[in-house]
C-alpha positions, 0 to 999 in steps of 0.5 A: 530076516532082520530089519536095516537099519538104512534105506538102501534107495537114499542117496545118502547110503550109497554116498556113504557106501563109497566112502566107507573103508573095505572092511566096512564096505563088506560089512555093509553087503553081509548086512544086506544079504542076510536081511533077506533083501539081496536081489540081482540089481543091489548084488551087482552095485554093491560089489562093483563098488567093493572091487574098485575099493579093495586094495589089488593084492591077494588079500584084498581079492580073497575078501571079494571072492568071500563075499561071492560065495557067500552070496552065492550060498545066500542068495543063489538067484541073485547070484547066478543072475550077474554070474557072469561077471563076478566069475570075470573079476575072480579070473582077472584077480587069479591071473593078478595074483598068479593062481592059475591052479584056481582058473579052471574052478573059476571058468566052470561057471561058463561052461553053462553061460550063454551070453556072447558079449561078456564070455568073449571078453572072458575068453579073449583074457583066459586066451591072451595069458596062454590058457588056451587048453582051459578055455577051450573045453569049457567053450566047446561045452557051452557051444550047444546052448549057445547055438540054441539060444534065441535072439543070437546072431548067426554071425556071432555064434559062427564067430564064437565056433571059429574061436574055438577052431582058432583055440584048438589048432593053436593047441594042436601046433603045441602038442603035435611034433609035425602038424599037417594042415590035413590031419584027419583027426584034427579036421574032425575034432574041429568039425562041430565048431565049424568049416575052414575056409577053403585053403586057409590052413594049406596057407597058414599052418606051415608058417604058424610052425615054422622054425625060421621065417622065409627069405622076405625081400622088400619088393614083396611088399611094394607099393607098385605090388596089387592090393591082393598080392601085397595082402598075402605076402603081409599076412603069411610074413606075420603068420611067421612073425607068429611063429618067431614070438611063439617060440620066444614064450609068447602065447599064440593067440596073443601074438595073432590077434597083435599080428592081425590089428598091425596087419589091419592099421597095414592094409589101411595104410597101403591104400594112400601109400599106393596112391602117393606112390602114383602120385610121386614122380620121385618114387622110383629112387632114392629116400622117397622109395625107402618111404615108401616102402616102410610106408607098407610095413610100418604102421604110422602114429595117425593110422594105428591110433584109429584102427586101435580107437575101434577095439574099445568103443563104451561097449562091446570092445576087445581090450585085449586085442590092444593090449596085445598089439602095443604089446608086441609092435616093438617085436614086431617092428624088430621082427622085420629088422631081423628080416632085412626089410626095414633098417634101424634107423627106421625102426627107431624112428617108428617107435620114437614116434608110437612110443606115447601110445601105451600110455594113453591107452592105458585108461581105456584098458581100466575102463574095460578092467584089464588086468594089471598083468596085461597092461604091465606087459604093454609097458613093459615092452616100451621101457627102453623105447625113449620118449618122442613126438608123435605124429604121422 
């Protein structure tokens, strides 16, 4: 054990800390380490520190791994305290730099982790790059400990088992040649995670499978329909639209959870819609119809802006689920021009008017440490969108 030679309370330390180079920066945490003096707190600030000051390349992210396995031969108390969230930084450094043979190494730290809010956002990144197949078996090991685990939630651990259930029935679509929503073998490996709701998979996984979408008309989605009847025909048209971009190489998981905010921003959408509808006596023809209409399947600047807000509040966010549904809105909105259910020109205009959202996101995204993987997906996706006002 060796004496520092600085006070790791001063202000002056950490003022120099943060404006040391990388190298010195690491430097500054072996010193610590080996003293002696390493506890949780001190691991934890230092290397949040050092991740947001290395450069964002493989060498910078090979120095921060370093600095994790030593603590973690170290100092195994205050390693294996803030675990957690080490173990998230080297998954999102994997999947930046593209070493997806070490993700699965990186996750078996879960397989033992208990704490909900953290592993889901792990679990909703692994999720949205495809990993499903890794995640999974990590997230039906740890699913004992977390249904033992006091002071959970019910809801959050019947959340956690749905996830699960979700995970393996996109796994099943991918490795089955004629996936039934009855299979008794599927039904069984999913039992110990939890019940489907009644019909749910009768409904969904002909068209999560489907080679090409139904006949859609707009009449299926007018606002003269009932609120239910409107909600069925919106989501099992998005469940195919799930099915048109899985088989364009998008990941389910990250086209459902896009599927599902656009279907949220929708049904909230159709309420006012509905009541201008009744309101208007000019609805029954004309350009006030075709609004109307759109009105119920294409989401509006003001409407997904606020449903969007809600996934990234200062804590317990699902940034991925933004990502995903800026990502493939263009696709989507496509999707239904493929259809016949909106015209061009209303899907130009749709993204001329949405196409500022991406960007302003983009520092709720850094907030959260998404990976730059992710968010370059999001913008990518808009490059040939042009510019234009938003608004309602």
């Amino acid at each position: 054990m060796t004496t520092l030679r600085f006070d790791l309370s001063s202000d002056e330390f950490w003022d120099e800390f943060a404006n040391a180079t990388p190298e010195e920066q690491a430097q500054f945490f072996l010193e610590v380490l080996n003293s002696g003096g390493m506890n949780s707190d001190l691991a934890f600030d230092l290397l949040d520190v050092i991740e947001h000051s290395i450069s964002p390349d493989p060498e910078g992210h090979a120095r921060y791994a370093e600095l994790v396995r030593q603590l973690r031969e170290k100092a195994p108390e205050a390693y294996q305290s803030e675990a957690l969230y080490f173990h998230h930084t080297l998954l999102t450094f994997a999947i930046e730099d593209g070493r997806w043979e070490d993700i699965p190494g990186v996750l078996e730290h879960y397989r033992q982790e208990t704490a909900l809010d953290t592993y889901i956002l792990v679990v909703d990144e692994a999720a949205y790059h495809g990993l499903e197949r890794v995640i999974a078996p990590v997230m039906q090991e740890a699913f004992p400990l977390i249904k033992k685990r006091e002071g959970l939630a019910e809801w959050g651990i019947a959340e956690f088992g749905g996830y699960i259930m979700r995970l393996m029935l996109w796994i099943y679509l991918d490795t089955t040649a004629s996936p039934s929503p009855d299979d008794p073998d599927f039904l069984a490996s999913t039992a110990p995670y939890g019940q489907w709701a009644e019909g749910w998979l009768e409904k969904f996984v002909p068209r999560f499978a489907a080679g090409s979408p139904s006949a859609w008309k707009p009449d299926d989605f007018a606002p003269t329909l009932d609120k239910e009847t409107y909600q069925e025909n919106l989501l099992l048209m998005l469940a195919e639209c799930v099915a048109a971009c899985h088989r364009e190489g998008i990941p389910y998981e990250r086209a459902y959870i896009a599927t599902i905010e656009i279907a949220k921003a929708l049904l909230e959408q159709a309420k006012s819609v509905r009541r201008r509808a009744k309101r208007s006596t000019k609805a029954k023809k004309g350009k006030k119809k075709a609004e109307l209409f759109s009105a119920m399947l294409i989401p509006t600047y003001g409407t997904l802006n606020r449903t969007l807000v809600d996934l990234v509040p200062f804590i317990g966010g699902r940034p991925y689920h933004l990502v995903a549904a800026l990502e493939l809105l263009p696709r989507y909105l496509r999707y239904l021009l493929r259809l016949g259910l909106v015209s061009e020109t209303e899907v130009k205009h749709a993204l001329r008017k949405l196409r500022s959202l991406p960007p302003n996101v983009v520092g709720s995204l850094e907030y959260y440490d998404v990976d730059r993987r992710a968010v370059d997906n999001m913008l990518t996706a808009w490059e040939d969108v042009p510019a234009g006002k938003a608004g309602r």
